[in-house]
N, C-alpha and C positions, 0 to 999 in steps of 0.2 A: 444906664441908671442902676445905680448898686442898691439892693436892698439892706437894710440894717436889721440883723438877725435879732429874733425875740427876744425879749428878755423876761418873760413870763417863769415862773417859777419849775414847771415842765420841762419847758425848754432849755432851758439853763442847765438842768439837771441831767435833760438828754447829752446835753454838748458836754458837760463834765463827764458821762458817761464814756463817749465815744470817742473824747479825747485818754481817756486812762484806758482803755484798751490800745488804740492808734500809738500810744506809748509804751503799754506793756514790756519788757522785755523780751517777753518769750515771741510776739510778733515782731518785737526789730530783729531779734535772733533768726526767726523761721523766713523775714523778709532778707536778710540779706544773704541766707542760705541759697533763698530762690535765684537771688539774683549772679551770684556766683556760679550754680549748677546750669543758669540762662547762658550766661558767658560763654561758658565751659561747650556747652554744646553747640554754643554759635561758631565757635572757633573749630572744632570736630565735623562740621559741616563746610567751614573754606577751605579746612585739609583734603574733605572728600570729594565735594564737587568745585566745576567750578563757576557757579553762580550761586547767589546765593535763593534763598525759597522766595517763589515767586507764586502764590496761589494761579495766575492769570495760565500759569506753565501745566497745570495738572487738571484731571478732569474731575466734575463734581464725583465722578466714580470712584475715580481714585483717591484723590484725599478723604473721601468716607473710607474708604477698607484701609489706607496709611494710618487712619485714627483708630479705628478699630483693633487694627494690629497691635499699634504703641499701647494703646487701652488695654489689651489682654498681657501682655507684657507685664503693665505696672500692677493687672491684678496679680501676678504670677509672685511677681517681687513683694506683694504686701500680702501676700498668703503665707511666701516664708518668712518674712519677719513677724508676723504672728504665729506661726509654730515655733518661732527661737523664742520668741516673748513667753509665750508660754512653757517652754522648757525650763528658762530660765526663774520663771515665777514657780515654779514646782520646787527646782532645785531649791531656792530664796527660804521655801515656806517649809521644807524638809531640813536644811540648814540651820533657818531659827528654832525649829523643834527641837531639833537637836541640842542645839547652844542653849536653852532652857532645859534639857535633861539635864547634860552636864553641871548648871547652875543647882539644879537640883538634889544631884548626887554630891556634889562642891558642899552645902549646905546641910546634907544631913552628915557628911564625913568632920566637920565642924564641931557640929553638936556632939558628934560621940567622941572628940578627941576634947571636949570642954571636962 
């Protein structure tokens, strides 16, 4: 028995909602990123072992500390890209400073050759 979805004015609104996200670009971008780095590591795991992950193979022990490991891993990796981010946003914001002195100095060298 299929239900037929509201058509109340909220709900309508909800479903438009969640469909312009569900379509975003930047979510088809980051989905099909996921799905390519999924691949990638699927394939890097029949190079290395040779079964593939079978939870039933490992103890609740261990895939808690294999999770935990990968976890501090990926915090380690968004630690440094937030100290590059921030470099880079330093560098950005001392660069535009700059590109506005110059503007600056541009502008009165103008006026005194008028």
């Amino acid at each position: 028995m299929s239900k037929t979805p509201c058509t109340c004015k909220d709900c309508v609104a909800a479903a438009e909602r969640k469909n312009k996200h569900q379509n975003h670009p930047f979510y088809k971008n980051a989905r099909s990123k996921w799905l390519t780095v999924q691949n990638n590591q699927i394939n890097k795991g029949a190079e290395k072992y040779p079964n593939p992950f079978e939870p039933a193979d490992w103890t609740i022990e261990q895939l808690g500390n294999h999770a935990i490991e990968e976890n501090v891993d990926q915090l380690h990796y968004i630690v440094g890209f937030i100290e590059k981010a921030k470099a880079l946003e330093t560098e950005n914001l001392e660069l535009k400073k700059r590109v506005a002195d110059l503007e600056l100095e541009n502008n009165k060298l103008k006026g005194a050759n008028k």
